[in-house]
C-alpha positions in Angstrom: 21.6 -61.9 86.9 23.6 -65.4 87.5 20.8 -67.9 89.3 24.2 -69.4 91.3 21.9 -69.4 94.6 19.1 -70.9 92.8 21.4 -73.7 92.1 22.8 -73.7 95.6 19.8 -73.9 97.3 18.5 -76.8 95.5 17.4 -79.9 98.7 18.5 -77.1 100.9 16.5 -74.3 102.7 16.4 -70.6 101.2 16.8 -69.7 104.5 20.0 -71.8 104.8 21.4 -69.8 101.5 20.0 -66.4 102.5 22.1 -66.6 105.6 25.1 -68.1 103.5 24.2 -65.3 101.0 27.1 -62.2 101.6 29.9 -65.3 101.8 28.6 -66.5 98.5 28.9 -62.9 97.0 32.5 -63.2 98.2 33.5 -66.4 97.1 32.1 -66.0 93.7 33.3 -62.2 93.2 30.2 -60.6 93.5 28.6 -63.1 91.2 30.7 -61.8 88.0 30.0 -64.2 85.5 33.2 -63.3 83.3 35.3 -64.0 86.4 33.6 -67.2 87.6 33.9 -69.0 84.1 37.2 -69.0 84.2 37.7 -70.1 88.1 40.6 -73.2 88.0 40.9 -76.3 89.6 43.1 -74.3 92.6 39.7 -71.7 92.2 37.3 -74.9 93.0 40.0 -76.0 95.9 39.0 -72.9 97.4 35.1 -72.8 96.9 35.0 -76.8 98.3 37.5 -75.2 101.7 34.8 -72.2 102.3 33.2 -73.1 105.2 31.1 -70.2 104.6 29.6 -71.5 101.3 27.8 -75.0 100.4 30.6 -77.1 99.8 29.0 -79.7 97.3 31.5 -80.0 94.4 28.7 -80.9 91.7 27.4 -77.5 92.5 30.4 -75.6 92.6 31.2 -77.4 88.9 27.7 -76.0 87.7 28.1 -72.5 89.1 31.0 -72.7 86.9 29.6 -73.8 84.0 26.8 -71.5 84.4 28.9 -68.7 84.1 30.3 -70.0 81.1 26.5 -70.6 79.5 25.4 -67.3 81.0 28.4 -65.6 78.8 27.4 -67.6 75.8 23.3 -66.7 75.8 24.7 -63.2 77.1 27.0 -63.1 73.4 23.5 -64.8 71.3 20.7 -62.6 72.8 22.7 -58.9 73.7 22.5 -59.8 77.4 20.9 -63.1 79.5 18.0 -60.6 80.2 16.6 -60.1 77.4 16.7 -64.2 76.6 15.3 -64.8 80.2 12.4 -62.1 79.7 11.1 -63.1 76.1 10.0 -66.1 77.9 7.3 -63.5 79.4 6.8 -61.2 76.3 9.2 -58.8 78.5 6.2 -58.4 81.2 5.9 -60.3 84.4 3.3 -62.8 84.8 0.7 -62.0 87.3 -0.9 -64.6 89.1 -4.0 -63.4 91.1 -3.3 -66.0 94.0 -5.7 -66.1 97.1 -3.8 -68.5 99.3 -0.2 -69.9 99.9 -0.9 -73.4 99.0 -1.8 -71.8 95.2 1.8 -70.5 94.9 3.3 -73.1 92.6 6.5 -74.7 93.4 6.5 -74.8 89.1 4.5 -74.1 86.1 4.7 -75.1 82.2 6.3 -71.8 81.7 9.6 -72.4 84.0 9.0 -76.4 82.3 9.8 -75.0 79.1 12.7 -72.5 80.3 14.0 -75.5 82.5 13.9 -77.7 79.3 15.8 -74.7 77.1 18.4 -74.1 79.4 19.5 -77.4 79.9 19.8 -78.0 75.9 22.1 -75.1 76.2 24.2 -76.9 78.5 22.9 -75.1 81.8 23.4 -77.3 85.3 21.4 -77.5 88.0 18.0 -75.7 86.5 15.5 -77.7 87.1 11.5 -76.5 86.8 11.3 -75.6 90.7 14.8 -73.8 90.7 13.7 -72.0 87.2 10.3 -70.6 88.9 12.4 -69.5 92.2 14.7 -67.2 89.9 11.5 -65.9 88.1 10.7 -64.9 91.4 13.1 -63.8 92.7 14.1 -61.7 89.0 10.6 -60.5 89.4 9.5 -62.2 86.2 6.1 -63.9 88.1 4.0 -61.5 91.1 3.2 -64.1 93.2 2.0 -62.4 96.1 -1.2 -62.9 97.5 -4.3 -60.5 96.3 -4.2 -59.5 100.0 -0.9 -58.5 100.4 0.0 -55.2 100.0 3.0 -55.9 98.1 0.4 -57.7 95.1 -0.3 -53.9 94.4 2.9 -52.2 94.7 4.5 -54.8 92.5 2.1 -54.3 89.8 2.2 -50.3 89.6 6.1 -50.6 89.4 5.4 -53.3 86.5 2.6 -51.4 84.7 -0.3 -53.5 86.0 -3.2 -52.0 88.6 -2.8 -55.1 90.8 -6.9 -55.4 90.8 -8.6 -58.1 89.5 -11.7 -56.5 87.4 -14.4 -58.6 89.4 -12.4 -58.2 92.5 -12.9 -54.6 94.7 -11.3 -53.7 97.6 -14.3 -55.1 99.8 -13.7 -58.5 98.2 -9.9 -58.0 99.5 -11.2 -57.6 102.8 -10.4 -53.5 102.4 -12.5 -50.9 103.8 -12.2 -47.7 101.3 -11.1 -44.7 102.8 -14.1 -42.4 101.9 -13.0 -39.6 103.8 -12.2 -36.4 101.5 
C-alpha cells in the first residue's frame, strides 16, 4: 500500500482527506505506484489544478517520490509489505488500551520506521504519519479493550483479544450464561 494520504493529511484533518479520498484515488490512478513515479512536470500541473485534491506542491513532489522509493524497497524486499511488516515480526502490535487519551499519536517503533524511511529517501514520513499508516495497514490494534472491534481484530490476526488478568466482567461484559 502507498501511504500518499498519510502524507496528505499531514497539518490537515483525516476527515478533511477522507472526504477528499475517491478524488485522490483518481488523481493518483488508483494509487498505482508504477504510474505515479513517473508523473511529469504537465502530470504535477494537473495534481496542483485539482480542486478536488490538496493542492500543496511539496506534497504532490513527495507522493511522487514516494512512488519512486516504494518501487525501489518493493525491488530490495520482494514487495513494500514484507519491509513494512518485519518492523512487527510480521504480527500486529497489540496494545491493550483503556482510554483514548492512551492511543499514541507515536511510538519508538514508527520512530525507528520514520527514521529508516527517510534514509531511503522517503518524504513526508514523519513518526505521527508512520503510526497513522500502521493503523490504518492494520500493523498496531489500537482499539480500546471495550470495543468490540479490540476482539474481532485480534481473532482475524491470531490473537484472543483478552488480556490474561482481564475477564469479560473487568470489560464491563455480563457473560451470557444461558445454554
Amino acid at each position: 500500500m502507498l501511504p500518499i494520504l498519510e502524507g496528505m493529511q499531514a497539518g490537515l484533518s483525516w476527515r478533511t482527506i477522507l472526504y477528499k479520498r475517491e478524488n485522490f484515488r483518481k488523481a493518483f490512478h488508483n494509487f498505482d505506484p508504477e504510474k505515479i513515479a513517473r508523473y511529469t512536470v504537465r502530470d504535477v500541473r494537473r495534481l496542483l489544478a485539482d480542486a478536488g485534491i490538496i493542492r500543496n506542491r511539496q506534497k504532490i513532489m513527495a507522493a511522487i517520490n514516494n512512488a519512486q522509493r516504494f518501487l525501489e524497497v518493493r525491488k530490495e524486499f520482494g514487495s513494500f509489505d514484507r519491509y513494512i511488516w518485519r518492523f512487527v515480526g510480521g504480527k500486529p502490535v497489540v496494545n491493550h488500551l483503556r482510554s483514548f487519551p492512551e492511543i499514541p499519536a507515536r511510538t519508538p517503533l514508527s520512530n525507528r520506521i520514520s527514521e529508516d524511511l527517510k534514509a531511503r529517501g522517503f518524504k513526508f514520513v514523519g513518526s505521527t504519519i508512520v503510526y497513522s499508516h500502521m493503523q490504518a495497514a492494520g500493523m498496531v490494534n489500537d482499539h480500546l479493550v471495550t470495543c468490540f472491534r479490540f476482539r474481532q481484530v485480534g481473532k482475524a490476526c491470531g490473537h484472543t483479544g483478552v488480556l490474561p488478568d482481564v475477564g469479560d466482567a473487568a470489560l464491563g461484559r455480563r457473560r451470557d450464561v444461558r445454554k
